[in-house]
Each structure stands twice: as C-alpha cells, then as structure tokens.
C-alpha positions as CSV (number, residue, x, y, z in Angstrom):
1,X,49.5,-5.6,21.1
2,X,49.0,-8.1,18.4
3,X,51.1,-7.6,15.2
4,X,49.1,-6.7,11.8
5,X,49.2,-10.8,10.8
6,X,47.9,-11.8,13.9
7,X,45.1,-9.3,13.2
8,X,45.1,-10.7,9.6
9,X,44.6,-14.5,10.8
10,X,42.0,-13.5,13.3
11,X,39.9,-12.1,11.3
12,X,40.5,-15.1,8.7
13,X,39.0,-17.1,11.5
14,X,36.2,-14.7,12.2
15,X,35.1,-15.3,8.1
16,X,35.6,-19.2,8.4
17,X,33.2,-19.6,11.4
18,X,30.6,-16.7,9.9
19,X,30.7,-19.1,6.7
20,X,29.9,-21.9,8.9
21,X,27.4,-20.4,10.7
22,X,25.7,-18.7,7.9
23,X,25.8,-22.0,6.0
24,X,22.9,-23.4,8.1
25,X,20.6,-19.8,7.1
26,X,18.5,-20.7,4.5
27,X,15.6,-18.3,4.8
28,X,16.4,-15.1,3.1
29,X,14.9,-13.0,5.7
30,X,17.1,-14.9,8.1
31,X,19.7,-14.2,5.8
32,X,19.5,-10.1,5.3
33,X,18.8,-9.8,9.8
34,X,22.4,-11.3,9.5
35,X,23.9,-9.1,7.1
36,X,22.6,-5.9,8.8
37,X,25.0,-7.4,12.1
38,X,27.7,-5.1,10.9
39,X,30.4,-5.2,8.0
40,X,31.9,-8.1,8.7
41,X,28.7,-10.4,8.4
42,X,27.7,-8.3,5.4
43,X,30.6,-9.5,3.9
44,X,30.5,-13.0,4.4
45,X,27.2,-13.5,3.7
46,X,27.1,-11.8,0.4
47,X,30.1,-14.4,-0.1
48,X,27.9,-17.7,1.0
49,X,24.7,-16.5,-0.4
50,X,23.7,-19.3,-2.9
51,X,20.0,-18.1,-3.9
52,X,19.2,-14.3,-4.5
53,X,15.7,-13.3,-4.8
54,X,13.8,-10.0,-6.1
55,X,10.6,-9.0,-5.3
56,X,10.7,-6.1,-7.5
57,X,12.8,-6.1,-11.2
58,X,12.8,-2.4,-10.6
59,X,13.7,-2.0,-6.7
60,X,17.7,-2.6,-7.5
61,X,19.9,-3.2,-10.7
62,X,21.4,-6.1,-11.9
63,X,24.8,-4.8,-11.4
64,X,24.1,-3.5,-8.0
65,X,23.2,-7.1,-7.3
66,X,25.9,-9.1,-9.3
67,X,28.6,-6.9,-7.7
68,X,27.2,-7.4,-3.9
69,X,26.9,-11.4,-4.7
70,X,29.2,-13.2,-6.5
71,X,28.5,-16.8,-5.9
72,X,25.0,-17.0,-6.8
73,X,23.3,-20.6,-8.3
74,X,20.2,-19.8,-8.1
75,X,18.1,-16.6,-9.0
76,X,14.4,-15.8,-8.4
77,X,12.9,-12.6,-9.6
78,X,9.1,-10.8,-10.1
79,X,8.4,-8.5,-12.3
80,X,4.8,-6.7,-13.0
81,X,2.4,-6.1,-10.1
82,X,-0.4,-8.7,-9.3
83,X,-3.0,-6.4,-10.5
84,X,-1.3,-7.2,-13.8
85,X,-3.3,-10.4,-13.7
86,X,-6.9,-8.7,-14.1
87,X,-6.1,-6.5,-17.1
88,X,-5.3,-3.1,-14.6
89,X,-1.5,-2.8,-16.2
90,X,-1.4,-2.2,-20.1
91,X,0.7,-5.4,-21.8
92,X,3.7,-3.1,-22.9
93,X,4.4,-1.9,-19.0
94,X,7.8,-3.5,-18.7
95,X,9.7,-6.0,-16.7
96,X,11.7,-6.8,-19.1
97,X,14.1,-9.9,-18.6
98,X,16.7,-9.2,-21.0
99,X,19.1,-6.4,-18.8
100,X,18.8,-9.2,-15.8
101,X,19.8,-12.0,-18.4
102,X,22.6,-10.2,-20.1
103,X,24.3,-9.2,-16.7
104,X,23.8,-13.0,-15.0
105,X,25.6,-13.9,-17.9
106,X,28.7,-12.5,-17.6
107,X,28.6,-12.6,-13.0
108,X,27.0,-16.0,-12.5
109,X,28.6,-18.5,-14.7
110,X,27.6,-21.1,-12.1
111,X,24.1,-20.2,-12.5
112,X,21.4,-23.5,-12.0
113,X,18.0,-21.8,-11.4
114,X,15.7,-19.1,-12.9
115,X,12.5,-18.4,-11.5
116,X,10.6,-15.7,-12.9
117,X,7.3,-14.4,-12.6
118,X,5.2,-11.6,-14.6
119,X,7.8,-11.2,-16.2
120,X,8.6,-10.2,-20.8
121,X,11.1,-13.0,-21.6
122,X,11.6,-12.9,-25.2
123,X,13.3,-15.9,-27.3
124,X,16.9,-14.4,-27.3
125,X,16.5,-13.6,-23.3
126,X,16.0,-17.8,-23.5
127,X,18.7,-18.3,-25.9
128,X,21.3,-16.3,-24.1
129,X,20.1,-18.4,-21.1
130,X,20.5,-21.5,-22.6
131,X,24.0,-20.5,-23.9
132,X,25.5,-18.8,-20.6
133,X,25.3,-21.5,-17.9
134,X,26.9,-24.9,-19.0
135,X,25.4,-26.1,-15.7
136,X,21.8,-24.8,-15.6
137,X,19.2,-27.1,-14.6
138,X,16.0,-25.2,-13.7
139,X,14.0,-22.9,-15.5
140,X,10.6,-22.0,-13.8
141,X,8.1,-19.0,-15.8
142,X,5.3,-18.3,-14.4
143,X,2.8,-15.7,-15.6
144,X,5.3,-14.7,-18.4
145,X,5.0,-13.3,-21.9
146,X,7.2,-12.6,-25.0
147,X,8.6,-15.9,-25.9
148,X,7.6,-18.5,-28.0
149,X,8.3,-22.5,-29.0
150,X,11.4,-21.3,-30.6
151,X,12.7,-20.3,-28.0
152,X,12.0,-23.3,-25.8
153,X,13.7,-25.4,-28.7
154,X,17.0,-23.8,-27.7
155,X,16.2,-24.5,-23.9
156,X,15.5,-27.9,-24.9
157,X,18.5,-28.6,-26.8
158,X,21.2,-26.3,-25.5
159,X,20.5,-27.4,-21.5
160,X,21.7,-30.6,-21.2
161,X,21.5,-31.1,-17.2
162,X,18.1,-29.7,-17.3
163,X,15.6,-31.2,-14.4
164,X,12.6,-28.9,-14.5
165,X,11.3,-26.7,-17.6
166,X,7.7,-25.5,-16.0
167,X,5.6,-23.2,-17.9
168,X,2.8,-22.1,-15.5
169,X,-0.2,-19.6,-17.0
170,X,2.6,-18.2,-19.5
171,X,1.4,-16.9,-23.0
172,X,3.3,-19.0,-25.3
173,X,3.4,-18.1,-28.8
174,X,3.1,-20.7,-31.4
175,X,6.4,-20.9,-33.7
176,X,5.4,-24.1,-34.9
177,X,8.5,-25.2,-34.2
178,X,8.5,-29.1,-32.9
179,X,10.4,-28.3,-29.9
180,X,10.0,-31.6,-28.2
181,X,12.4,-33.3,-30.6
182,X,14.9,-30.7,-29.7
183,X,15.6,-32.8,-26.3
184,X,18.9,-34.6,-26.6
185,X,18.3,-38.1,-28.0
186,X,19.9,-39.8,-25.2
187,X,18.7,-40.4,-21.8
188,X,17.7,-37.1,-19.9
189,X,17.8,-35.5,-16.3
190,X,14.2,-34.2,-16.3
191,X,12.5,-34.1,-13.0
192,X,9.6,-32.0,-14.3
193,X,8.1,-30.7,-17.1
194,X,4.9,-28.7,-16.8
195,X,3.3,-27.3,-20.2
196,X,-0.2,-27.2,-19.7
197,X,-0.6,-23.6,-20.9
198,X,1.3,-23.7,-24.2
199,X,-1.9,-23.8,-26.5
200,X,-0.7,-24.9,-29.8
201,X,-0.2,-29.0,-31.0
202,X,3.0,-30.9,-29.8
203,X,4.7,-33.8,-31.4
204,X,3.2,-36.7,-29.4
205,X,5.4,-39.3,-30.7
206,X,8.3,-37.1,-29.9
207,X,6.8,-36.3,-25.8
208,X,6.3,-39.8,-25.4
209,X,9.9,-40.8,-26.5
210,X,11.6,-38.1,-24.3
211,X,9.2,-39.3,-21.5
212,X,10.5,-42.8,-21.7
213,X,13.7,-41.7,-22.3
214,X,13.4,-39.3,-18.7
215,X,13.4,-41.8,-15.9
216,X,13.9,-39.5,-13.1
217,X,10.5,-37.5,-14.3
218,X,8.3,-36.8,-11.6
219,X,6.0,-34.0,-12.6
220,X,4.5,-33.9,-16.1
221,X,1.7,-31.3,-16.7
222,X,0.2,-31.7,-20.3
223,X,-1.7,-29.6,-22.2
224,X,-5.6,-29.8,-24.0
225,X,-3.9,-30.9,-27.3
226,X,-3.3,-34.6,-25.3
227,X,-5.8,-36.5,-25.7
228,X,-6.9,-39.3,-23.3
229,X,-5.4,-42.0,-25.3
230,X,-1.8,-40.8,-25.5
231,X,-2.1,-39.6,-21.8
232,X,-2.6,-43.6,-21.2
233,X,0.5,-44.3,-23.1
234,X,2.4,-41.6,-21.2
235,X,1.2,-42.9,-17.3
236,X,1.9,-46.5,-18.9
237,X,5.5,-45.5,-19.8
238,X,5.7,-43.4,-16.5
239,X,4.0,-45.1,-14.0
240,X,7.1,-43.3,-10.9
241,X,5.0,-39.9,-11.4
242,X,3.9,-38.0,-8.3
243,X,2.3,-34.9,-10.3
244,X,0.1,-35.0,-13.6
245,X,-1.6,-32.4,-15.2
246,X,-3.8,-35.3,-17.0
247,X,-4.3,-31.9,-20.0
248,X,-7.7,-32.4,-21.9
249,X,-9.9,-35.6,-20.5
250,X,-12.6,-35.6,-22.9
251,X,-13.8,-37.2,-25.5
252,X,-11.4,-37.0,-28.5
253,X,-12.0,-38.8,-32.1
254,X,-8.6,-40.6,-31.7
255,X,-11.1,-42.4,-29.3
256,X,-12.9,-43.9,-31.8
257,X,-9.5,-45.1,-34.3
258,X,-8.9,-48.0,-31.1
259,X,-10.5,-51.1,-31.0
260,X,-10.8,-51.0,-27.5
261,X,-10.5,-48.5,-25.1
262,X,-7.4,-48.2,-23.0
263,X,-7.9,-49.4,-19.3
264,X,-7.5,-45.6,-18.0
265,X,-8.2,-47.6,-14.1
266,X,-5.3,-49.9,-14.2
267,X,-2.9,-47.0,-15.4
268,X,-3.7,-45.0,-12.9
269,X,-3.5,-47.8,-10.3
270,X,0.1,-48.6,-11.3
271,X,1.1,-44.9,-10.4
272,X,2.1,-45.7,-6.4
273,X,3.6,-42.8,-6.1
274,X,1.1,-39.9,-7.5
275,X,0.0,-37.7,-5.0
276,X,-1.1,-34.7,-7.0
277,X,-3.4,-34.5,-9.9
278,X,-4.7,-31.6,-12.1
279,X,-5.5,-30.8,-15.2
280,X,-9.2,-31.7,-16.7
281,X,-9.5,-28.9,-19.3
282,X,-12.3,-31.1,-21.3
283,X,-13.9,-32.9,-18.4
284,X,-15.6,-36.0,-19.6
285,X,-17.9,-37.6,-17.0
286,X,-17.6,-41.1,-17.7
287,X,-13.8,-41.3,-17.1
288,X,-14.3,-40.1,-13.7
289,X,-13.8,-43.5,-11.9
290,X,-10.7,-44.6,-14.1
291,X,-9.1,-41.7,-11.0
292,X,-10.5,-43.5,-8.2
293,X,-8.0,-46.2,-7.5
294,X,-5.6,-42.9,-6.5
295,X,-7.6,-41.0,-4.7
296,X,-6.6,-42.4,-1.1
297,X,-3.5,-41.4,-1.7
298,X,-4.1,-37.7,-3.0
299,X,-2.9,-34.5,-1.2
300,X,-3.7,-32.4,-3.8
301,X,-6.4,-32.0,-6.5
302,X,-6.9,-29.4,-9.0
303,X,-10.3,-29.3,-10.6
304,X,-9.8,-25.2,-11.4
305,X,-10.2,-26.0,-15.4
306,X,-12.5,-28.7,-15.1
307,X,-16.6,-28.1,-15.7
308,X,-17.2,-30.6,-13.0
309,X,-20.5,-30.4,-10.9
310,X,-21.0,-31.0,-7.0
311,X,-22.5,-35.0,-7.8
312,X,-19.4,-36.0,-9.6
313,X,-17.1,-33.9,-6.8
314,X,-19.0,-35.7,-4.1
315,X,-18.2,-38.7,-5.9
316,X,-14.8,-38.4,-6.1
317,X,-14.5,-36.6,-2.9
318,X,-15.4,-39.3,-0.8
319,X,-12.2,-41.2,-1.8
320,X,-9.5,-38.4,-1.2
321,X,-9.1,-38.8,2.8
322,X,-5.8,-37.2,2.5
323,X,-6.0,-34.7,0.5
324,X,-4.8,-31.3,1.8
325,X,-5.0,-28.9,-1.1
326,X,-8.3,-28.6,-2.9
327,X,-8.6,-25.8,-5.9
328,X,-12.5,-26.4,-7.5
329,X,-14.5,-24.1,-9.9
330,X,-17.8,-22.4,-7.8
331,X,-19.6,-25.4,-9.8
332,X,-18.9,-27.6,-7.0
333,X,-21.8,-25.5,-4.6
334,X,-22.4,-25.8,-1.8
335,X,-23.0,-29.4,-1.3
336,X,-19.8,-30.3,-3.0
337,X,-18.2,-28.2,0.0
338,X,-20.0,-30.3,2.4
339,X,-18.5,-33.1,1.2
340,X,-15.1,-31.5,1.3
341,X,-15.4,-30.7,4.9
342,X,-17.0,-34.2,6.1
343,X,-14.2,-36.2,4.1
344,X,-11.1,-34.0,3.9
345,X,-9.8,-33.5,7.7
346,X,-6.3,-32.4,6.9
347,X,-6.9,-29.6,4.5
348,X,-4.6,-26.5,4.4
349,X,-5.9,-25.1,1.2
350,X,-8.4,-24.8,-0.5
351,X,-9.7,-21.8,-3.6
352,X,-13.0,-21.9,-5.1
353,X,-13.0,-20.1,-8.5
354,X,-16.1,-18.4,-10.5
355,X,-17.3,-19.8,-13.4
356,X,-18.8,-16.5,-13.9
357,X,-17.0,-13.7,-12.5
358,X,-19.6,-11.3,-13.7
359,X,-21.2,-9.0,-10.3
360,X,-24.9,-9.7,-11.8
361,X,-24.2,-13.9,-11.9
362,X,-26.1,-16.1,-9.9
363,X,-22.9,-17.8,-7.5
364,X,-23.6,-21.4,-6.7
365,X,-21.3,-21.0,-3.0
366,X,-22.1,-18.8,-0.5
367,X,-22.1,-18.8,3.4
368,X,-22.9,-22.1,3.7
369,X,-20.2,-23.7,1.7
370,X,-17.5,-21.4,4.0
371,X,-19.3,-22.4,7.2
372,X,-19.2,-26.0,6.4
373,X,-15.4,-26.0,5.9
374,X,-14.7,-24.0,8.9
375,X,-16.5,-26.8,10.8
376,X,-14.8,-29.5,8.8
377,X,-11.3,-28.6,7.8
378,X,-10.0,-27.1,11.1
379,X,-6.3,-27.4,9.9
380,X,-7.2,-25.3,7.2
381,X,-3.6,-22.2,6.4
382,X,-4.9,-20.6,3.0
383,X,-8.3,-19.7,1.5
384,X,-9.7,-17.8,-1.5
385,X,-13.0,-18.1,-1.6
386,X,-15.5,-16.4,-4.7
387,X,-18.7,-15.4,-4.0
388,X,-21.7,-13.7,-4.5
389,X,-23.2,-13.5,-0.5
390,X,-21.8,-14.0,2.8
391,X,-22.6,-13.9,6.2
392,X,-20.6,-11.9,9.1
393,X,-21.8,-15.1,11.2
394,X,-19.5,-17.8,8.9
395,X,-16.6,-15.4,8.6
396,X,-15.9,-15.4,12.4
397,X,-16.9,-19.2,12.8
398,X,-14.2,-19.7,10.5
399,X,-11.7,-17.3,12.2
400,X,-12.7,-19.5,15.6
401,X,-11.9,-22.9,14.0
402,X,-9.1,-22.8,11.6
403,X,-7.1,-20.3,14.0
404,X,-3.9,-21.5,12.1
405,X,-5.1,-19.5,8.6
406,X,-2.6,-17.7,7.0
407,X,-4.2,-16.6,4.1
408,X,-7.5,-15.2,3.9
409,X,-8.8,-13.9,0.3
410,X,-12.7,-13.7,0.4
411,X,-13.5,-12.1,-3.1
412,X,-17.7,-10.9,-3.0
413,X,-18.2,-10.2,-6.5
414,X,-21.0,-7.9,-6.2
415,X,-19.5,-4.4,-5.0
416,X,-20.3,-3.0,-1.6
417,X,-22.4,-5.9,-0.3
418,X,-23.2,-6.3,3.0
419,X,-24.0,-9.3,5.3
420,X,-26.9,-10.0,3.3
421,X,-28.8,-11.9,5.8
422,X,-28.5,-8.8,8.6
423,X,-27.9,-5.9,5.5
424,X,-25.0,-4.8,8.3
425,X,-21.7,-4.4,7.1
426,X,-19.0,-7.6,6.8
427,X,-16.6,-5.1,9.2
428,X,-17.1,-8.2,12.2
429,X,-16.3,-10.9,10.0
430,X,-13.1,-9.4,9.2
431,X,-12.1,-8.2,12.1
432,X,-12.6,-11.4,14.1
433,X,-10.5,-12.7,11.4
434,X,-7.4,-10.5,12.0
435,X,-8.1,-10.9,15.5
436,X,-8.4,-14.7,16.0
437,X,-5.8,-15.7,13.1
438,X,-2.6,-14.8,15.0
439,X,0.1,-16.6,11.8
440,X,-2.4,-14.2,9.1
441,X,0.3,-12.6,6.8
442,X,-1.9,-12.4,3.7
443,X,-6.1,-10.5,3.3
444,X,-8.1,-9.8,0.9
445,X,-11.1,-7.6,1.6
446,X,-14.4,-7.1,-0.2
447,X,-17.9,-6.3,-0.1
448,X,-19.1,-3.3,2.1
449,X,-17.1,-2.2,5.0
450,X,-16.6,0.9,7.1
451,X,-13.5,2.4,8.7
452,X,-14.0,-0.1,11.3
453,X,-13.1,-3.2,9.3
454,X,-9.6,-1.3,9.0
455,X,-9.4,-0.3,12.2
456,X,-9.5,-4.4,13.2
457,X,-6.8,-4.4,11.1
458,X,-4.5,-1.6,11.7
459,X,-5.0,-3.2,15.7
460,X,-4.7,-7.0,15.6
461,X,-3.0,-7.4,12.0
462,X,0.4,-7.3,13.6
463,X,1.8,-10.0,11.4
464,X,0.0,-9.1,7.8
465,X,2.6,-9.0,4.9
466,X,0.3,-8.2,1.5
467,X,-3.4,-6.6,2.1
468,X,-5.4,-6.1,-0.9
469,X,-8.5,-3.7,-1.0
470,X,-11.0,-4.1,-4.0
471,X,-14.1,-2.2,-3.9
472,X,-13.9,-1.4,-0.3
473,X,-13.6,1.3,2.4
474,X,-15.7,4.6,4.1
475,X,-13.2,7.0,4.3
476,X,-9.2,7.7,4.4
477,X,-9.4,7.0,7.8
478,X,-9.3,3.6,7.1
479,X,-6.5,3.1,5.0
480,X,-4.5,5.2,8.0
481,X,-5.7,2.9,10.4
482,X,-3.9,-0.1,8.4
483,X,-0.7,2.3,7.5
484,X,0.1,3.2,11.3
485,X,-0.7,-0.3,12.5
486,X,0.6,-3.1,10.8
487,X,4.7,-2.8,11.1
488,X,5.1,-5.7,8.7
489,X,3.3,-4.9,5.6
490,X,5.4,-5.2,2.4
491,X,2.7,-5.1,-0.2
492,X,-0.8,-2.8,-0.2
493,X,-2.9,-3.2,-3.3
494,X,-6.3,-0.9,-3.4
495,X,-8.1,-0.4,-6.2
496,X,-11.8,1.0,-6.7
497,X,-11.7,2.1,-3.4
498,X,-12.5,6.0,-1.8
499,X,-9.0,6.7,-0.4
500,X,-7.2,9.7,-1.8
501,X,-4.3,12.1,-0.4
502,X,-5.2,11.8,2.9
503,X,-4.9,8.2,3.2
504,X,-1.4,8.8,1.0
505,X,0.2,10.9,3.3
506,X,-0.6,8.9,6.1
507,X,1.7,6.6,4.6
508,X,4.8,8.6,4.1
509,X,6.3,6.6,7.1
510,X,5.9,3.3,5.8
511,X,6.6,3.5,2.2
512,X,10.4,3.4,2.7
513,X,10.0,-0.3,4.3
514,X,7.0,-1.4,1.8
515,X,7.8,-3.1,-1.4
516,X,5.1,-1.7,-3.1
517,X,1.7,0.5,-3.1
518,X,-0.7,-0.3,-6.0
519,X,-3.7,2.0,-6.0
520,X,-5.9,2.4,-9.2
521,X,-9.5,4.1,-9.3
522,X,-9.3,5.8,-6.2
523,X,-8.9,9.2,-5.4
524,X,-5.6,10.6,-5.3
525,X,-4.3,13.4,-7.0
526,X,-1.0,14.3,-9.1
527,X,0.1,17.0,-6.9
528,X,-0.2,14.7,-3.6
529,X,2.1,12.3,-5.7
530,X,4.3,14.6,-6.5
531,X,5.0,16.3,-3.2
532,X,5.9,12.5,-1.7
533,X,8.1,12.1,-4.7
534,X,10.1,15.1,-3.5
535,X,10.0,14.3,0.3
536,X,10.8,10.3,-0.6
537,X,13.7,10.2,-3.0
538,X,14.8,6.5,-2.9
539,X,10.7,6.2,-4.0
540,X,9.8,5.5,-7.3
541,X,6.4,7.2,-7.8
542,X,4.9,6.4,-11.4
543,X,1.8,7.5,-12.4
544,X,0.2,5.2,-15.1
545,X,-2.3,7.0,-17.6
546,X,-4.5,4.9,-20.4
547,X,-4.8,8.2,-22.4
548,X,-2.9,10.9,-23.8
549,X,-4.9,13.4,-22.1
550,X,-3.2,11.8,-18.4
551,X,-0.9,14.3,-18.3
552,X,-3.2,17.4,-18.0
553,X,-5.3,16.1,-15.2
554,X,-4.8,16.2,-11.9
555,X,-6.4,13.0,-10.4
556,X,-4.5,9.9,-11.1
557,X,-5.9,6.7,-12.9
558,X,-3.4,4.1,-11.6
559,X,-0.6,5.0,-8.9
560,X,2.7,2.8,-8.5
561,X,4.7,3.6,-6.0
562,X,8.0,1.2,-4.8
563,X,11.4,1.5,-3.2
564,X,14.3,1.7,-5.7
565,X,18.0,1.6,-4.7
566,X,19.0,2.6,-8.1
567,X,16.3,5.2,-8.6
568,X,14.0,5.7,-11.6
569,X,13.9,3.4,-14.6
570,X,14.9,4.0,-18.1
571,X,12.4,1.7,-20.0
572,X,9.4,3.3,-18.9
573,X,6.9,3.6,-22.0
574,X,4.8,6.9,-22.7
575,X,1.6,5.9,-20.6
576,X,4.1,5.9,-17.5
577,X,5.1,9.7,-15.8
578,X,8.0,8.8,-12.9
579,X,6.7,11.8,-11.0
C-alpha cells in the first residue's frame, strides 16, 4: 500500500487535471452535471467557477453561495417574477439587492460583472458597488428600480476600468445630478453604454466629450432627451459603433437654431461597422432615408418605440437583406410582414408589439402576417407575436417551416378566442407546434383551448423549459397533463386560468426540480397551499394578498411557490403569508 503522501500527491494530481478539464465548461448547466460527479469534482469546480448565476434571489443565500465559491468574477442574478412586468406583483414585493451587495463585498474582491434583473437596487447598493471591486468593469440592470442619477454618478466616477454601464427598461429617478461629468476626465475603457430609459435631461456637452474621449465604445443607446442634431455630432465623433439606440428622431427646435441641416446620410454611411440599430422614440418620417446607406449591413433592427407604419417599414425593409432580428410595433400590419418575409431570409427573431393592448382594439396583424413569415423566414428560433385573430391553419404552417423555433409566444389579446375562421379551438395549432418544433424550450399560450392543447404538450414538449398560461385552459386536467410530461420544465406561469387544487397536487412531484410556479386568478385554495407547504419543506409557498381581508379567505389571489435552500425569507412585506 501507498503511504499517506503518495495518497496526498495523487489526489493533488486528480485536482490539477479536474481544473483543466473543467476549464473548458463554460455552460453552467454543464458546469453543475459535473459537480454532482461526486465530492471530489464538487470541490474543484466550486474552486474554478468564474461566473455564478441565480435564477431566483430567494432560492439560496448570499452566504450559502460566497462560502461554496470563492473565486467568482462575475455574478448574474434575477430577482421578481416575470409577471412583475404587467403590474401582477405590488412594487414593494422585494428582491432587494443590498444583502447580495454587502456579502459580494467582503467574498469577491475580484468581482468584474453584475447583471441583475427585476431587481430594487438602491443608490448605496451602487455606491458600495462602486467602492468594493477596484477591478469592476461591467454593470448590466435590466428591469430594475430604486436608484437614481446619484447613484450612477458614483458608478461613473468611482469605476475606473468600467466597459459597459447598460440601463435597460430600468426606472431611473431623476437626482438632477449631471452624472455624465462624473466620468474620469481622461481617456476611458467604455465598450457600451446603454441609457435609453433614464427619462430626465443629460449634459450633452458632457456625453459628447466622454464619447470622444471612449474610443473603444461600441454600443451607445441614447435617450428621447437627444435630439437629432447632437445624435449627428455623436455618430460623427464615433463613427467604430456597431449598436445605436439613435434615442428621439424627431423633429426638435434645436433643428431650427442650424443653418443647415446636418447630413444625417453621410454620418450614418461612415459607421462601417453598425450592425444594430434601435431607438426611434419620436419617429420623424422624413429622416427615414438618412438610415438607408446601413441597412445592407443590419442584423438587427428595433422599431418597438417607433410609430412607424407598414409604407415606411416596407421602405426600409427592402434594404435590410441581412437582418436577423426584427422587433416592430403591430403598426407595421400585415403588409409590412410581407415584406419582412420576401426580403429578410435569415431571420431568427422577430416580436411584434401592440400599439393597443386593449382586448376590444382593432389589431392591424393577424393570420396573415404569421403565415407570411412562416413561408418566408424558415430560419426563424424565437417569436412573440400580438394579436387580435389567428388561424389553427397558420400556427401549424409555421410549426412545418421554421422547425428550428425555440420560442414560441403567441399572445391573442381577446380572451378565450378561437380559430376565428372555423370558431374551433387553437388546441391543433399548438400542438403541431410542440410536436414539429423538436429545440422548443420556451410557449406561451392564449386564446381558447381545451385539455387537449395541454395534452400536446405534456406528450411532445419533452424539451420545454418556461410555459406561460394566460387566459387559457378547460379543466385541471390540463395543467396535469403538462406537470407529468415535460421532465425539463423550470418555470410555469398561469394566470387567469381555471386550474385549482387539483392541477396543484398533480404537481407535488415536480416542484422540487422547478424554479418556480406563478399562478394568480385561478382557483386554488389556502388549505391546498398549505398542505404542500407541509409535505414540501425546502418549498417556499407565499401567498400574495392585495387586501387586508386575504388572510380570512380561503381562495388565493396570487400563489408563488419556488425552491429555497435556505428556507423562508425575512423581508417579506405584510401583503405576503409564507404559508
């Protein structure tokens, strides 16, 4: 037998090759199969992980984490549930940053990235950020709430080495501090910087300065407070951009302080390099053909803010033979999808938004706008598609061409509408779209469907990762039929939908190896919650009440459930019972 050293150096050996071996996992799913080997990999790769990520702030401590992995760089973490985004959570639910903020602060002193989403980052969460991590260079919020331009001022001139500051959708609150001057006055590392959504004035002199003095910038998203003049002056000073937000493109008074108006054409011409374009909060038609001499080179076009209508789409459509993702408002119609799918071959993804998102509007897209780009765009991986009709016929034509689709989100405003050209349920449409769309990982259901449509689903969606239910479903049948037959789903979001107790228990088997369950106006009760909250220990189960009188009722307005390795919460406000 071998003496205790040789035992010592062999398994020294054993950790260097796992750390080269485990060097080469990048995906984190690939990441946590290898961890699960047995102790010895679960060691060394909590020792080589670089990039932690958390799908729920609630589902594990920030202890529990910083004690498991000690080298991190990079962190990436969600907070509220999606249904956050439609006004379903009240604003004071949680996900608060500052416990996660104040415990990377004292593990990860290495720390270069923050990605957070839906999550309440307040000014001193960003100041104790900006403070901690002498070597941070990326701060990415997206969908966030609770800090303001004072905060951002200390990002800007505490973090030195930063390459990307991107605010996406965030409420920013207006300080009225100048926090563009806050940049250090000498030349900086910014890659990106994305502020489209902060709504209050900026210091143009000072943004154009720290543009010219960036010369590494590659992504600048403005907001509606640039006008079209100084967004000239910024393309002129940085014509290396490959993604602009162009932020208001309207008509603006300074317009009219120039003698002559800038040469918007030969700008954009100078920009080789730009291959994404958005922005076009104030749409103004007759700049549209100072974008065309970058169009052939586009892959991506976001016209989701912009009043545009399906003449000047088709106009600047017919240029973009390379574009592959496409986000329009339902303005475009139908004919503007046409021209999508005759010109845009190499599509992958493509949303259509309503202008009107009321049930009663009159939508301008309908069956014949889908059925045109499932002819067209056969390479198509991710739709969400708004509107008010469809057709069982143009779902499956599209689940026959674009068998590659990975996300399918097809939102019919109207509640419980059928095929509306047979009056028959839209239960084919979808199945043949589980059925024929082998990669799917992501649906989104609507209009009227029977047990069926979930039965499609609970047999051919081996592969689904997030389903989301609005307004949908016959009985609790249904929601079983998706429970006991798709092994890989991590996120289930219902909400107006006739499930109750029956469809909960169904679940009891599943909710261990879910992330979450959201289910809000359905019909499950308080005591079924509670009896899973007994049976499942390690699951959270928080009811969430809008009124005081929640408590002494037994159905339940909104139902949270999730896994927690740490158990209950502490922050949970008074509208939220952890059953």
């Amino acid at each position: 037998m071998g003496s205790d050293s040789d035992l010592g150096d062999a398994g020294n050996v054993l950790e260097n090759v796992l750390e080269n071996v485990l060097c080469f996992l990048t995906d984190r799913r690939d990441r946590n199969a290898a961890a699960l080997v047995c102790k010895a990999w679960y060691k060394v790769e909590a020792m080589t992980r670089s990039e932690v990520f958390i799908g729920n702030c609630y589902a594990v401590s920030p202890q529990r984490v910083s004690r498991r992995f000690g080298r991190v760089k990079s962190v990436s973490i969600k907070g509220k549930p999606r249904f956050a985004d439609f006004s379903l959570l009240p604003p004071d639910w949680g996900a608060y940053f500052s416990r996660w903020v104040a415990t990377m602060a004292e593990a990860y002193c290495a720390l270069e990235k923050v990605y957070l989403k839906r999550m309440f980052v307040t000014d001193d969460d960003l100041v104790v950020l900006s403070r901690s991590f002498p070597n941070f260079k990326e701060l990415v919020l997206v969908c966030c709430e609770g800090f303001g331009t004072s905060g951002l001022s200390v990002v800007a001139s505490q973090c030195r080495q930063i390459k990307v500051l991107d605010l996406l959708e965030c409420e920013v609150v207006d300080n009225e501090v100048d926090w563009f001057s806050c940049f250090p006055e000498d030349k900086t590392c910014l890659e990106s910087l994305i502020f489209d959504c902060v709504d209050c004035e900026v210091n143009f002199e000072a943004l154009e300065q720290l543009v010219a003095r960036s010369p590494s910038l590659k992504k600048l998203g403005l907001n509606r407070f640039v006008s079209p003049e100084q967004l000239y002056r910024l393309i002129v000073r940085a014509p290396q951009l490959t993604h602009l937000g162009t932020g208001a493109y309207g008509p603006f008074e300074i317009l009219a302080m120039v003698e002559h108006e800038p040469d918007y054409a030969s700008a954009f011409a100078a920009c080789k390099s730009l291959v994404s374009l958005s922005g076009f909060r104030d749409f103004f038609p007759d700049h549209i053909r100072a974008i065309y001499p970058i169009c052939a080179n586009l892959t991506s076009l976001n016209f989701s803010y912009a009043s545009i209508y399906y003449e000047q789409v088709i106009e600047i459509i017919s240029h973009c033979h390379k574009l592959q993702v496409f986000w329009v408002l339902d303005s475009v119609c139908d004919e503007g999808l046409k021209a999508v799918a005759a010109t845009c071959r190499d599509l992958r993804e493509l949303r259509v938004f309503p202008v009107n998102p009321q049930e009663a509007a009159d939508g301008p897209v309908s069956e014949v706008g889908l059925l045109a780009i499932a002819e067209g765009c056969r390479k198509l991986q991710s739709i969400l598609y708004f509107c008010q009709k469809m057709t069982n016929a143009a779902v499956v034509a599209m689940s026959k061409n674009c068998p590659d689709l990975m996300v399918f989100r097809l939102c019919i405003m109207g509640r419980h509408r059928p095929d509306y050209l047979t009056g028959k349920p839209m239960d084919e449409g979808f199945g043949a779209i589980v059925k024929n769309c082998k990669k799917l990982t992501r649906l989104a259901l609507s209009g009227l469907l029977t047990d069926q449509a979930f039965g499609y689903i609970g047999q051919y969606g081996k592969s689904l990762r997030t389903l989301s239910v609005a307004f949908a479903g016959g009985s609790d049948t249904g929601l079983k039929h998706v429970l006991d037959g798709c092994p890989k789903l991590q996120k289930l979001e219902v909400r107006d939908s006739p499930f109750g107790d029956l469809a909960l228990r169904a679940g009891l088997h599943r909710f261990y190896n879910m992330r979450f369950l959201w289910m809000s106006s359905c019909k499950a009760s308080r005591e079924c919650c509670e009896k899973i909250a007994r049976e499942l220990p390690h699951l959270v189960v928080e009811v969430i009440d809008r009124d005081d009188e929640g408590m002494d009722r037994n159905d339940v307005d909104t139902l949270y459930m999730y896994r927690s390795l740490d158990g209950p919460r502490t922050d949970a406000p008074k509208f939220v019972h952890i059953l």
